[in-house]
N, C-alpha and C positions, 0 to 999 in steps of 0.2 A: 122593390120586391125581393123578400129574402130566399136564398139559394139553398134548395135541402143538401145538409151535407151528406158527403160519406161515410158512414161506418167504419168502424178497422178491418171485420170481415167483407165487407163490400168492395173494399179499396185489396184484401188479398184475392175474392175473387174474380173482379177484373184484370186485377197483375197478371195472373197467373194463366185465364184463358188469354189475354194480349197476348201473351210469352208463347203459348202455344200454334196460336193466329201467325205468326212471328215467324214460325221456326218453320210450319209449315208453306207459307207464302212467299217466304227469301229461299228455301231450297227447290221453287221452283224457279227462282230468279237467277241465281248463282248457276245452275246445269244449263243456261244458255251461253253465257260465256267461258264451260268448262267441253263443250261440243266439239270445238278444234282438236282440245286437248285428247281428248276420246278417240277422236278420229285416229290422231296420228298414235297413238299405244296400241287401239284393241283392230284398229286397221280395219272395220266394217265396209258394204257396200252403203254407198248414200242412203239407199232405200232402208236399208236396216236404222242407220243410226237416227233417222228424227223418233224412230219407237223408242225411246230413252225419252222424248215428254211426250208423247202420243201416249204410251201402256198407261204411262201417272194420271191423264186426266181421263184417259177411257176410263178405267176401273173407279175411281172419282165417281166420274159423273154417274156409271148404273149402278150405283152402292150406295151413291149418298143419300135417299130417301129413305134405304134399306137402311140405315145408320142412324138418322132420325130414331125411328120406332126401334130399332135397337138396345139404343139409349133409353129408352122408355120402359121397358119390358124389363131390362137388365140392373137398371139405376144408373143414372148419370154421373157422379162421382166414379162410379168402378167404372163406367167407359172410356170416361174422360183418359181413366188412367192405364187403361186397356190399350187406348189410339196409341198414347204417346208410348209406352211399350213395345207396340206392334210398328211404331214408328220405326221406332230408333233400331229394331232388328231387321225391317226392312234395311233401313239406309246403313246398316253394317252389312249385308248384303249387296247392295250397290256396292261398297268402297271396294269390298273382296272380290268382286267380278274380273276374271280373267276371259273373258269371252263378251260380244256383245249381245246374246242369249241371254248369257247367265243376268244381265245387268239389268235388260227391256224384263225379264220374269221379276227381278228386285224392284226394281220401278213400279211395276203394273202394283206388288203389293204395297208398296209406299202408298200410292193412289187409292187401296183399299183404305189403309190404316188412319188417310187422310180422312176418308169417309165415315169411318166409326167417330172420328176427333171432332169433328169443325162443328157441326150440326146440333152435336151434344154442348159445345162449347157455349152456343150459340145459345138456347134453350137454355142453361145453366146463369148465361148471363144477364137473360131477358126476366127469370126467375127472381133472380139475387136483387135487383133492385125497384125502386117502386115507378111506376109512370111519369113522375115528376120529375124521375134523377134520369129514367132513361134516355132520353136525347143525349143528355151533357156523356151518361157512361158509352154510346153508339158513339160520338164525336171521340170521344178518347180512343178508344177500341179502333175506328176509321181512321187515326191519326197514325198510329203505332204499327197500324198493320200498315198503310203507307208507305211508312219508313223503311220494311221490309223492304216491298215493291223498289225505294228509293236505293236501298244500301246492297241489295242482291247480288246486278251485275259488276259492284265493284269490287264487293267482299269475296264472289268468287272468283273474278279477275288477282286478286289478292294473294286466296288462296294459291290458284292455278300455280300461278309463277314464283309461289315462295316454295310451297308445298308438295306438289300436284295437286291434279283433278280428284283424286280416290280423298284427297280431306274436306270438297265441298262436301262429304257424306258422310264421312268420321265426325263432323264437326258437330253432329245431331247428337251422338251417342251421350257424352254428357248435358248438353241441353235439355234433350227429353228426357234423362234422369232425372237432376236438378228438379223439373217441374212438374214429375211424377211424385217423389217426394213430398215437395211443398203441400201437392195439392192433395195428398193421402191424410197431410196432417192440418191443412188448413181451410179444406174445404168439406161442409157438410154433409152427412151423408143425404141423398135425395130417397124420396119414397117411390118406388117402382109401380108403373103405367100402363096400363091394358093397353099393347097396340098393337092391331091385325098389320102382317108384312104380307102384301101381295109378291108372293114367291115367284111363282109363271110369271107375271109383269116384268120382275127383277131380271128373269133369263131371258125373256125375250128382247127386253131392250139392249140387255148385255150384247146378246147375240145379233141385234138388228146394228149396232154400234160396232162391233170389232169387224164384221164381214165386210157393210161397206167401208168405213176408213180403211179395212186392210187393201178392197178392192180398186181404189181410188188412189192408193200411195203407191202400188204394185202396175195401175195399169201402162205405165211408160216403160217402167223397167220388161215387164214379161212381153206388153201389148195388149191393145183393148180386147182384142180378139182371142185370146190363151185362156182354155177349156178354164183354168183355175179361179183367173179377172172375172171372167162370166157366172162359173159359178158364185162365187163369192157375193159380186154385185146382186146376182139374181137373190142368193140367201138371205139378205142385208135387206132387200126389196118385200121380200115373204116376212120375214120375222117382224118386219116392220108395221106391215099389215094386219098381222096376227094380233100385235103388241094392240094397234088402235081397235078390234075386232073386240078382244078379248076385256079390255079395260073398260067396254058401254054392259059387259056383263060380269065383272065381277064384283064382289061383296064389296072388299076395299080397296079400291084401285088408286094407282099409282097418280092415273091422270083422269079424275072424276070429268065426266062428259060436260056437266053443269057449266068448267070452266071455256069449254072449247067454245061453247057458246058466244062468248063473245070475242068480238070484234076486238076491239082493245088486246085481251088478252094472248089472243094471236098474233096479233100484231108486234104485240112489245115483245113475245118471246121470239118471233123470227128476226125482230132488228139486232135480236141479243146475240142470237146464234151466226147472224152475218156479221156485227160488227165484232166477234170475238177471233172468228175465222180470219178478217183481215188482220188482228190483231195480233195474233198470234204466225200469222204469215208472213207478218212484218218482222216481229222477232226473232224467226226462226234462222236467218242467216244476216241477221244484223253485225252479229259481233264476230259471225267471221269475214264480212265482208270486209270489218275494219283490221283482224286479223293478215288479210290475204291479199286484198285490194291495197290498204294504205299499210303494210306491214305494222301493226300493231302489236304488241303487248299482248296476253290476255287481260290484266292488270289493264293497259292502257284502253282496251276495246270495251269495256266496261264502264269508262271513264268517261268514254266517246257516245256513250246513252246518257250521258246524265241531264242534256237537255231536252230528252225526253220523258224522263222519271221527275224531274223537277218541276216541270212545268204541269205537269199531272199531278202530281199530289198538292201542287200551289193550287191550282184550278179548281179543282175537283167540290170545294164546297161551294165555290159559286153556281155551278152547277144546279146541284140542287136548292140552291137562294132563286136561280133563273126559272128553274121549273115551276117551285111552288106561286112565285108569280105570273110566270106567262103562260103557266104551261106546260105540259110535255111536251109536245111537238116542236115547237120554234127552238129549244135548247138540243134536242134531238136531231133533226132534219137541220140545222146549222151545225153544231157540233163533227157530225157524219160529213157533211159534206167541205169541211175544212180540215178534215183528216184526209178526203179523199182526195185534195189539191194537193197536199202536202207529202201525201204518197206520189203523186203523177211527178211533183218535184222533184224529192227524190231519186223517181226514174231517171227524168232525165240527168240528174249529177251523176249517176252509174254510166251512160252513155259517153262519158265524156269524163277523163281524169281530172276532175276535180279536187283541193283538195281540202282537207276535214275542215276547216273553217265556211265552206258552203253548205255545208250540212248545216248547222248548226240553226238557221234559219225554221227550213223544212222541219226539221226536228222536233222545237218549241211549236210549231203550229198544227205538227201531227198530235203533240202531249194533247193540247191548251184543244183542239179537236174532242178525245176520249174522254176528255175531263168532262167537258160541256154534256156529253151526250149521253154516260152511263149512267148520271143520278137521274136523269128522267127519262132511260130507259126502265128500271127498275120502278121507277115511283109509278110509272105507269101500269105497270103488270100488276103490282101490289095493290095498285087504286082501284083497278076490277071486278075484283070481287070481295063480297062478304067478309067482315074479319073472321069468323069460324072456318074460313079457307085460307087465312093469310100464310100459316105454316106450309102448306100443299102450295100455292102458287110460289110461293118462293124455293119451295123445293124443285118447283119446275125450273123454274127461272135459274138458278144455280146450277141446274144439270146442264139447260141450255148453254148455259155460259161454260163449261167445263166440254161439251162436245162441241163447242165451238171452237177450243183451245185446240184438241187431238182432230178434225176437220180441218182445218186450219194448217198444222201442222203438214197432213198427209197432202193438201192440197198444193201448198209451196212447194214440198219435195216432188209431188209431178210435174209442176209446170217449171220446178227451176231443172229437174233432169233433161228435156226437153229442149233447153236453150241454153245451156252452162253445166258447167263442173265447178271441181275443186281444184281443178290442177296449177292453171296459173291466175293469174290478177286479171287479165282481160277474159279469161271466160268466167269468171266468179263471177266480174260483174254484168255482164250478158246474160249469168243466170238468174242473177238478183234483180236487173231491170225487170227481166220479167214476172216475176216473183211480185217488186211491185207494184205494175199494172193489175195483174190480177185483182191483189187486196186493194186498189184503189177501186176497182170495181166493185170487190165485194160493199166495203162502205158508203159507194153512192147508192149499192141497193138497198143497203141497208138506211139510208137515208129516206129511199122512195118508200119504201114499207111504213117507216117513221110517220109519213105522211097522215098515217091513217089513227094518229094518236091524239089527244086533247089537247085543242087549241088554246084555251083560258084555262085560266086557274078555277079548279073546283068547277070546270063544265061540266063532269061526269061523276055519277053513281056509281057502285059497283049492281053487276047487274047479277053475277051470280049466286043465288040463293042456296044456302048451307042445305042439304039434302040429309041422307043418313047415316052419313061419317061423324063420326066423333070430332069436336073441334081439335085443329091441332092449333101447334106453337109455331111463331115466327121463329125461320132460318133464314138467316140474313149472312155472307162473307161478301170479302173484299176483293 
C-alpha cells in the first residue's frame, strides 16, 4: 500500500509548528532544573518560587480555549505569528526579572502567549494536511515535541551552569524569531472564522483557578485558618460554581453541558487532572533533590531525569498500540498504578541516603507508568463524544491537563513546606518523601477513576450529540 507523500509546503508547515511545539514544551522543561538556580539569585520565600511554573500553566490553561477561537476570528497564520512574538517578549521579560514578582507576572504571560500559539498550531496543522497523511504528520509532530520533553532538563542543566538561569529565557528570543519569519513567508495565509468567545466563562475560570491554587499553595505558609486562605479558598469555590451555573446557560460555552453528560468524559478528564498533579508534583523538587540531596550539578541533576524522560518518550506509542487494542482502562488503571509504586519507591530511597544509581530503577518505572496511561487517557475523552465536539473536548482535556500542572505544583509546595525545606540534605529529603507520597496517592486515584473507562477496544460510542455550537477543530498538544 502506497504512502501519500508530503508536499514541500506540507513538510514547511509541519517544520515550523514542531519548532514552535519545541520551543514552547522544552521552556517549560529547562525552568525545572534552573529552580535552584533562581532560588539562590532572586532569594524568594519557597511559597513564591513554584509561581514561576504555576502563573505559566495557570494563564495556559484559562486562555487556551480563548486562543483557539482567537485564532479563528483573527487568522491563524497572523496568530501563529502573534504567540511566538508575544512569546519571546514575554520570555525577554523572564530573563530581565530582577525580583521574583517581576518574573511569576513574566511567566503567567509566557503562559498566555503559549495559549494564543499551541491551539492555533494545532488547527493549522490538522488543516495542512489530508486524513491519510495525518497520523504519520501526529507521529512526527508527537516525536519532536518528545524530544523537547526529552532534551529540556538537560539543556537547561546546560544552560544553568555554562551561562546562568536568565539564558534558559534568552535562548527563545532568537528561536521565536527564526520561526516567526519562516512562517510569515512560508506559511499561508488562512481565511478568518466566525467564532463566539465565551468571555464570563473565560473570567470565571481564570478566577475560579488562581483563588484556589493561590489558596492551597498559601495555606501552610499563612495557615488554613488566616482571614486571606479562607477568603481565597471560599472565592475559588464561588467562582467555580458560577463557572458550571453559568455555562448550562450560555450561548457558547466553554464547557457545553451535552459533554458533562457522560460518564466517560468525566471520567478521563479527572484521571487527567489527577494524574497531571502527581506529575508535576513529582517534578517539582526532583532536580533539586538531586541538586541538594546528592549534590548535583544543575547540568548534572538534569542528567539524573534522563531515566525518566527516556523511558517516556520510548513507551509512549505503545501506549496508545495498548489502548486501541484493550482498551482504555487496562493501559490506564495499570499505567497509574505502576507510576504509583514507583513513586512510594522513590519515598522510601529519600528516607534513607541512597545513592543515585537506586533511583534509576524507580525512575524507568515511573516513565514506562505515564507513558502507558496518557495515550488512553486522552483516547478516552476524545472517544466520547461526537466529532463536531472533538475540538471542545480536547480543549477541555488540555486545560485539565495544564491545571493539573499549576495544582500539582501548589500542592507539593504545601505538603513539602510542612515536612522539609531547602536548607540542608536531610530535610530536603523529609520534604520530598513527603511530596512523594502525596503524588503517589494522587495516581492511585487517578487509577481508581480510570476504572470507570472502556474495557475493550471500540466498547464504546460517543454519547454526546453535537447541539447548537458550530463544529469545532481538534486541539490536540503534548
Amino acid at each position: 500500500m502506497s504512502v501519500e507523500r508530503f508536499t514541500g509546503q506540507q513538510r514547511w508547515v509541519l517544520g515550523l509548528i514542531a519548532a514552535a511545539s519545541f520551543i514552547a514544551v522544552m521552556d517549560g522543561m529547562v525552568v525545572t532544573t534552573a529552580l535552584d538556580a533562581i532560588r539562590r539569585d532572586l532569594k524568594p520565600p519557597l511559597s513564591d518560587l513554584h509561581w514561576t511554573m504555576t502563573a505559566y500553566s495557570l494563564s495556559f490553561a484559562a486562555l487556551l480555549m480563548a486562543g483557539a477561537a482567537l485564532g479563528d476570528r483573527i487568522g491563524r497564520r497572523t496568530m501563529f505569528i502573534l504567540g511566538l512574538s508575544a512569546f519571546a517578549v514575554a520570555s525577554a521579560g523572564c530573563a530581565a526579572a530582577t525580583s521574583i514578582g517581576w518574573l511569576i507576572a513574566a511567566r503567567a504571560l509566557q503562559g498566555a502567549a503559549s495559549a494564543l500559539l499551541v491551539p492555533v498550531a494545532m488547527t493549522m496543522l490538522g488543516t495542512a494536511v489530508t486524513p491519510a497523511q495525518r497520523p504519520r504528520a501526529m507521529g512526527l509532530f508527537s516525536s519532536i515535541t518528545g524530544l523537547a520533553v526529552l532534551s529540556g532538563p538537560v539543556i537547561g542543566g546546560l544552560l544553568v551552569d555554562a551561562l546562568g538561569w536568565r539564558w534558559v529565557f534568552w535562548i527563545n528570543l532568537p528561536l521565536c524569531a527564526v520561526t516567526a519569519l519562516l512562517a510569515g513567508w512560508r506559511i499561508e495565509r488562512n481565511d478568518r472564522v466566525a467564532a463566539q468567545i465565551d468571555w464570563l466563562g473565560v473570567t470565571l475560570l481564570t478566577t475560579a483557578m488562581t483563588a484556589t491554587v493561590w489558596g492551597v499553595s498559601e495555606g501552610n505558609v499563612s495557615g488554613w485558618s488566616e482571614v486571606t486562605v479562607v477568603t481565597a479558598l471560599t472565592a475559588g469555590t464561588a467562582a467555580t460554581l458560577a463557572f458550571f451555573a453559568w455555562q448550562r446557560r450560555a450561548l457558547h460555552p466553554l464547557v457545553p453541558s451535552r459533554l458533562l453528560a457522560s460518564v466517560q468524559f468525566r471520567a478521563g478528564n479527572l484521571a487527567c487532572l489527577l494524574m497531571f498533579m502527581s506529575m508535576m508534583g513529582t517534578l517539582m523538587f526532583m532536580a533539586q533533590y538531586f541538586s541538594i540531596a546528592q549534590q548535583a550539578t544543575a547540568s548534572g541533576a538534569g542528567e539524573r531525569m534522563l531515566p525518566w524522560t527516556i523511558s517516556l518518550f520510548a513507551v509512549a506509542p505503545l501506549g496508545g498500540i495498548a489502548a486501541g487494542r484493550f482498551g482504555e482502562k487496562a493501559p490506564a488503571v495499570a499505567g497509574l498504578l505502576l507510576q504509583s509504586a514507583a513513586l512510594l519507591w522513590m519515598s522510601a530511597l529519600c528516607a534513607g541516603a541512597y545513592d543515585y544509581g537506586a533511583w534509576v530503577a524507580p525512575l524507568v518505572l515511573a516513565g514506562v507508568g505515564i507513558a502507558l496511561a496518557m495515550p488512553a487517557v486522552q483516547s478516552a475523552v476524545l472517544g466520547s463524544v461526537a466529532p463536531a465536539d472533538m475540538g471542545k473536548a480536547s480543549g477541555i482535556y488540555n486545560t485539565m491537563r495544564q491545571l493539573g500542572w499549576a495544582c500539582g505544583a501548589a500542592a507539593a509546595v504545601a505538603v513539602f513546606s510542612g515536612f522539609g525545606n531547602l536548607a540542608t540534605a536531610k530535610t530536603m529529603a523529609a520534604g520530598y518523601s513527603a511530596v512523594l507520597l502525596l503524588t503517589a496517592g494522587l495516581s492511585a486515584t487517578a487509577a481508581l477513576v480510570s476504572s470507570r473507562l472502556p474495557s475493550a477496544a471500540r466498547s464504546h460510542q460517543p454519547v454526546a450529540k453535537p447541539g447548537n455550537n458550530a463544529p469545532s477543530k481538534v486541539i490536540e498538544t503534548v
